[in-house]
Each structure stands twice: as structure tokens, then as C-alpha cells.
C-alpha positions in Angstrom: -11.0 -17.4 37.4 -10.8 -19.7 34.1 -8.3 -21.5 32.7 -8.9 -20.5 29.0 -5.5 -21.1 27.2 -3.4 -18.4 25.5 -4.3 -20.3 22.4 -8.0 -19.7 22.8 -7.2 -16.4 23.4 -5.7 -15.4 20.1 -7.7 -17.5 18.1 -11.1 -15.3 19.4 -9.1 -12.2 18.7 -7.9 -13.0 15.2 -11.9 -14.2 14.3 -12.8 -11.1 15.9 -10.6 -8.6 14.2 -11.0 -10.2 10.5 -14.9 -10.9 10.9 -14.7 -14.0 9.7 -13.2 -17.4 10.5 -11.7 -18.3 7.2 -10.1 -14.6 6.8 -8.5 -15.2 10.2 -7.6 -19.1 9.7 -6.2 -17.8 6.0 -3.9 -14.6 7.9 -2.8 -17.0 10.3 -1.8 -20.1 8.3 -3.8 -22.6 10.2 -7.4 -24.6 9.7 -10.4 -22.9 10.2 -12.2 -25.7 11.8 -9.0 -25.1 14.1 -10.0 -21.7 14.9 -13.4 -22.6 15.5 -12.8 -25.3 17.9 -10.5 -22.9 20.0 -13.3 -20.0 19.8 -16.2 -22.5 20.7 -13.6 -23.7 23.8 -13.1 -20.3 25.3 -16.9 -19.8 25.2 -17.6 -22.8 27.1 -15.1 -21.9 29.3 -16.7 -18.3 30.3 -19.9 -19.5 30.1 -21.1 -16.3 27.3 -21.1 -16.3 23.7 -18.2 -13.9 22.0 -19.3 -14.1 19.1 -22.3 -13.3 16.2 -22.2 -16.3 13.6 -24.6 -16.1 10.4 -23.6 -17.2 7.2 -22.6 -14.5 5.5 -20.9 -12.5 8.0 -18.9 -12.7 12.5 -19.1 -9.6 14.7 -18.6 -9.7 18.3 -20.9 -9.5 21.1 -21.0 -6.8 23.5 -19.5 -9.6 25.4 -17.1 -10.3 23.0 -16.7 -6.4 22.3 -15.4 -6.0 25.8 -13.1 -8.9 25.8 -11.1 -7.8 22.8 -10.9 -4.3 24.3 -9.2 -5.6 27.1 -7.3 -8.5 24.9 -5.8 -7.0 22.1 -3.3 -4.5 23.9 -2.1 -7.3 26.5 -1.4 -10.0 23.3 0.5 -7.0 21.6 2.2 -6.1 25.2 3.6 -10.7 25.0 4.1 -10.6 21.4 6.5 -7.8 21.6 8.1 -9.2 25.0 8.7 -12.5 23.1 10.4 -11.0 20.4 12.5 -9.3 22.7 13.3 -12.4 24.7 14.3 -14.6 21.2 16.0 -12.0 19.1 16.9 -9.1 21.7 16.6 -5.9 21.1 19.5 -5.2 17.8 19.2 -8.5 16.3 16.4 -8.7 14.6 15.7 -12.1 12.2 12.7 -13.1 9.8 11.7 -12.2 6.3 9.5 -9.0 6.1 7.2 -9.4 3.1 6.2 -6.2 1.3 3.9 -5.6 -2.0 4.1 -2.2 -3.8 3.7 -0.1 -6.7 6.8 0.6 -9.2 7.3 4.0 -7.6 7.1 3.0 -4.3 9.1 0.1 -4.7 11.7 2.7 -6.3 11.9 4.5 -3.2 12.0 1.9 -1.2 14.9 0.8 -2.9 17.0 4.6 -3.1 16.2 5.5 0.6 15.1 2.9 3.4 15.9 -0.5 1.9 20.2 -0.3 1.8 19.9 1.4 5.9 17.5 -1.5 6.6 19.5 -4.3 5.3 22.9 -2.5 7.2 21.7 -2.1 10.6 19.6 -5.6 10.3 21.4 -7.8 8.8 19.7 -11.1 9.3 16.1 -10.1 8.2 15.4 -10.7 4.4 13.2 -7.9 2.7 10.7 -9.9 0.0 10.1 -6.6 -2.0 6.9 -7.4 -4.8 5.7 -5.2 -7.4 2.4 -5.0 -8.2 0.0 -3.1 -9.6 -3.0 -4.5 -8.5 -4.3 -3.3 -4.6 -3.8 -6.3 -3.2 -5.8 -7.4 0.5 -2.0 -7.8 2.2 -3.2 -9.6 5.0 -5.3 -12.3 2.8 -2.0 -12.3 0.4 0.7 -13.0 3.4 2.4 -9.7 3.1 3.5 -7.9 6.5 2.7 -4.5 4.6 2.1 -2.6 1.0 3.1 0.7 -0.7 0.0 3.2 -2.9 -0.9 6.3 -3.1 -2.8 7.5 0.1 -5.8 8.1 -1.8 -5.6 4.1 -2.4 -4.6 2.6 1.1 -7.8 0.8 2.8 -9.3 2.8 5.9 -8.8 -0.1 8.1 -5.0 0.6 8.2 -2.0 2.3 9.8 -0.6 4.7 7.2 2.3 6.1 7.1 3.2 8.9 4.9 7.1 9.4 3.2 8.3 10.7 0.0 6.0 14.4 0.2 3.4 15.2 -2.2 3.5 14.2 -5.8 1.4 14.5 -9.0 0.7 13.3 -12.5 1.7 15.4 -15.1 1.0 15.4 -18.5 4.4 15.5 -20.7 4.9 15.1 -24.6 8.4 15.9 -26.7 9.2 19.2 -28.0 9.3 17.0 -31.7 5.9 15.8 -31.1 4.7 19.7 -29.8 6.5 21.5 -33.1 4.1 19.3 -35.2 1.1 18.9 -33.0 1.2 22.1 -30.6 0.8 22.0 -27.1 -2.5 21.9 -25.3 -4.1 25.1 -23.5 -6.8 23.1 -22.1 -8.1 19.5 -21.1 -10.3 19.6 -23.7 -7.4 20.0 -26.4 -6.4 16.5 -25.3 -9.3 14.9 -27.2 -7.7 16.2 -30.6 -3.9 14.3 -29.7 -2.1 11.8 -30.4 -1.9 10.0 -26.6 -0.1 6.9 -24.7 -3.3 5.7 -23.5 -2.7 3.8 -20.3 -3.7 -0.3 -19.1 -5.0 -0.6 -15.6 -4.0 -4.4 -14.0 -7.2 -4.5 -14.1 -7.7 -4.6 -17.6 -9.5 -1.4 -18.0 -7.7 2.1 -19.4 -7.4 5.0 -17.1 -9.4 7.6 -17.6 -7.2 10.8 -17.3 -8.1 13.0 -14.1 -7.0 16.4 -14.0 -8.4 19.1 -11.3 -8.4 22.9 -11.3 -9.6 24.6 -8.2 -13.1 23.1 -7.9 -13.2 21.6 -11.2 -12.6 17.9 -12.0 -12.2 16.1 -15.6 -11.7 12.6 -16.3 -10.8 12.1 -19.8 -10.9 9.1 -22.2 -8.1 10.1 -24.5 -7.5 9.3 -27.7 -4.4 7.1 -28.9 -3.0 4.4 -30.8 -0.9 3.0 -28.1 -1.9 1.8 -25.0 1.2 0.9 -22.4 0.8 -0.3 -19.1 4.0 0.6 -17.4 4.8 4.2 -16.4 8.6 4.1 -17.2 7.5 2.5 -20.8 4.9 5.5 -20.9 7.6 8.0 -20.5 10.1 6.2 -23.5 7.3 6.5 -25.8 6.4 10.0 -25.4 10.1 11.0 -25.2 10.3 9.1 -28.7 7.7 11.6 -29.8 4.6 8.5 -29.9 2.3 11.3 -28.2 1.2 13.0 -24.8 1.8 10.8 -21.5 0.4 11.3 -18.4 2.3 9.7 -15.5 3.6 10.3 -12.1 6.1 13.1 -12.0 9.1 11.1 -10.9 8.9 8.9 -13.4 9.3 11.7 -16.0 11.6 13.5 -13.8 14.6 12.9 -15.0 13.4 13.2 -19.1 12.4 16.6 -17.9 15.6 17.8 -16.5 17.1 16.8 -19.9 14.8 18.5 -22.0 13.6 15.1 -23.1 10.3 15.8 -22.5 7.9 19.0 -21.5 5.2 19.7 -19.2 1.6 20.6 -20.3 -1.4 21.9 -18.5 0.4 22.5 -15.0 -2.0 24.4 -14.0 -4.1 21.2 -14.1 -2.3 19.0 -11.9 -2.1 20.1 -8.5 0.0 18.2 -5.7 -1.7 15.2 -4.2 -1.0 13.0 -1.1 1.9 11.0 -1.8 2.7 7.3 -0.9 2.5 5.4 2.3 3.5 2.3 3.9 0.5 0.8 5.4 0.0 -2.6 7.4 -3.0 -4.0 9.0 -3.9 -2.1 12.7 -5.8 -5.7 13.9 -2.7 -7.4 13.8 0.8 -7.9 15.9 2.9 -5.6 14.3 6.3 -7.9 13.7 9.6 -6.4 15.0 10.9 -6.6 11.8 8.2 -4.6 10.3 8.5 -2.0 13.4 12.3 -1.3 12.4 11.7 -0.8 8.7 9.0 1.5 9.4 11.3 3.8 11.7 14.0 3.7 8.6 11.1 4.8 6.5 10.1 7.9 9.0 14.1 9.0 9.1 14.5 8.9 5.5 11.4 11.2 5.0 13.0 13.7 7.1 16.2 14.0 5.6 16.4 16.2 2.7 16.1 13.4 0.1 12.7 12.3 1.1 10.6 14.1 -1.1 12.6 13.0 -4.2 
């Protein structure tokens, strides 16, 4: 029997989980020389080295392997009694901090975010928009919203809003004087709205057909990076867009704008909410993500 301290504890399992001191000491909010004094205690302590240090990189032992095994689900099974015991089980408090993209924040916002806010009251929702792929954890974000082609492997995913796709769209103007692509290809000889990744670099245009794949450098004067913007100019008759379909959506309906090559963009996995699996999942964070799974099943989920 040892008398390693609870503290010691978690600071060997955050170190552990985020391979690397100052990722762990940067999640956490506290010193890294902190963290390494605590992890270098609880080794004494046991008598067995937890953990692989080089330069460059931590990893666990197979000592240290077996420890956070056993660990992790017992500091999960006190985090989530303590929360119980200081809130109780309806009143939930905190802020819960979460980065997404503009059309996941726009769900957000239609179907989870007004039943959150009513049935928990006290917790504040810090809602960001970005369109970079932020690291959430490094960032101090309790979870993020992409595409589920985009959310990193190393996370719990959860799926809501159904498929969607991008869809290519110009303005029946713009299609009486330029005529409306048959194929990709055609693309190459319009006018398009050319879009600016965060990044800095412009999307290349990916369209799929059974087994076939294109990703096209279009042509175009103007060069937007906002989806909503993307789908003003095209309705304005500036060119051919190419944006996610609910952003279009309701230009559509109107007869604002028209599809093109549907046969070229299939359905694709849609967005997710996705938090970090190595860390204590916050009550707050645990309630929003059940408000999430309810408003996928009702009929308004896949909107």
C-alpha cells in the first residue's frame, strides 16, 4: 500500500493521455514543472518508472500502461461523483466552451442551443466560429463542430443533422447567358466564386461520381471566403458557387438559384460534436450532448 496522492494521480494520467508534459500542463491550466514534480513523486513512491521521457516525445511504460488502464475509469467514476455532490443532479453550473464551423454553429443555434439554455439555466454556452480545425483541447474548448470527414481519430464523435453535400448552384440570369454545365469539365470555361480556405489557400473543388473523383481549380474573378457571402454572389448572377447545401437551401426553394451537376455530388457524412475521449467529460458537456442526440431524432434534425 502507498500513499501516492489523488494529485499525483491525475497529473500521471493527464501526461499519459496527452504524451507530453507541456500538452497536459497547457489542457490543465497549471505549470509543467508542476506536473513533472507530481509524476516524478508518484514514481518514487511505487518504486517503477511510468513513464518514457526523450526529448521529442512521453509514452508510458508497460508499467505505466497498466496503471492508466486501471486509473482512468476510477478518476472518471470521482469526477462524475463530485459533480454530483456540488451541483446535484438538475442543476448544472459552469461555462461550456465550444468552437465550430458557420453551419454547425447554425444548428447549434436552431435545435439544441434554446432546449439547453431552458432546462440548464445556470451554465453559459461560449459558442466560437471558426473556420480553422482547431486542437480543442490545446485551445481550452470542452468540444468542436466539422464535418466527420474532418474530426481527429483520437475523439468521441457524435453524429446529428444527417447527411449533407456541396452543391454547385449559379442563377438562372447567369445560366441564360452562360449555360449550364453537363460535366465537371465545363466548369473550367465559367465564370466562378472561387473560395478562401482560413488557411489562406483556395479550395480546390471536389466532386465524385461512383468511383470517380475530381478536384478542380476553377476559374473566377472573385474569391469569397464565407459560404453565406458565396451564395449572395451567385444569386446576384457573379458566377457558379459551390457550397454546402443548406447554405443555398433556402435561395433554392425561391428559385433564386439552381442546382448543377447533381449527379456529381453525392451525400456525405454530415457534422458531429466531438470532444477529447482522454479527458473527464464535464457534466455540462454530458447534458448538451444528450440535447444534441434528441434533436437528431426529431424530425427537424436533418434540416
Amino acid at each position: 500500500m502507498t500513499d501516492a496522492s489523488l494529485s499525483e494521480l491525475g497529473a500521471f494520467a493527464h501526461v499519459a493521455r496527452h504524451r507530453g508534459f507541456q500538452r497536459a500542463a497547457d489542457a490543465l491550466g497549471v505549470s509543467r514543472s508542476s506536473l513533472s514534480h507530481a509524476v516524478k513523486a508518484l514514481e518514487r513512491r511505487l518504486g517503477v518508472r511510468l513513464l518514457h521521457r526523450t526529448t521529442r516525445s512521453v509514452a508510458p511504460t508497460e508499467a505505466g500502461e497498466q496503471l492508466l488502464q486501471r486509473l482512468a475509469p476510477l478518476l472518471q467514476e470521482l469526477d462524475d461523483l463530485l459533480d454530483t455532490v456540488s451541483h446535484g443532479e438538475d442543476e448544472l453550473v459552469g461555462t461550456l466552451r465550444i468552437n465550430a464551423n458557420q453551419g454547425g454553429a447554425r444548428w447549434l443555434l436552431m435545435h439544441a442551443i434554446p432546449v439547453f439554455l431552458q432546462r440548464h439555466p445556470r451554465v453559459a454556452v461560449d459558442l466560437v466560429t471558426d473556420g480553422r480545425l482547431v486542437d480543442i483541447v490545446a485551445e481550452g474548448f470542452d468540444a468542436g463542430v466539422r464535418l466527420a470527414e474532418a474530426v481527429p481519430k483520437d475523439m468521441v464523435a457524435v453524429h446529428f443533422g444527417g447527411d449533407t453535400r456541396f452543391v454547385a448552384v449559379a442563377s438562372p440570369g447567369y445560366l441564360a447567358v452562360a449555360g449550364a454545365p453537363s460535366t465537371p469539365a465545363e466548369l473550367m470555361s465559367h465564370r466562378c466564386i472561387r473560395q478562401r480556405l482560413p488557411s489562406g489557400k483556395r479550395y480546390r473543388w471536389e466532386l465524385e461520381k461512383g468511383n470517380r473523383e475530381i478536384a478542380l481549380d476553377v476559374p473566377g474573378a472573385l474569391c469569397l471566403d464565407d459560404s453565406g457571402l458565396m451564395v449572395e454572389a451567385a444569386s446576384a448572377g457573379l458566377g457558379v458557387a459551390y457550397v454546402p447545401e443548406p447554405f443555398a437551401r433556402q435561395a433554392l426553394d425561391s428559385g433564386a438559384l439552381r442546382l448543377l451537376l447533381e449527379d456529381w455530388t453525392p451525400a456525405i457524412p454530415g457534422l458531429c460534436l466531438y470532444y477529447a475521449s482522454y479527458r473527464h467529460v464535464p457534466a455540462p458537456l454530458k447534458a448538451f450532448v444528450a440535447v444534441v442526440r434528441e434533436a437528431t431524432r426529431e424530425p427537424h434534425g436533418a434540416d
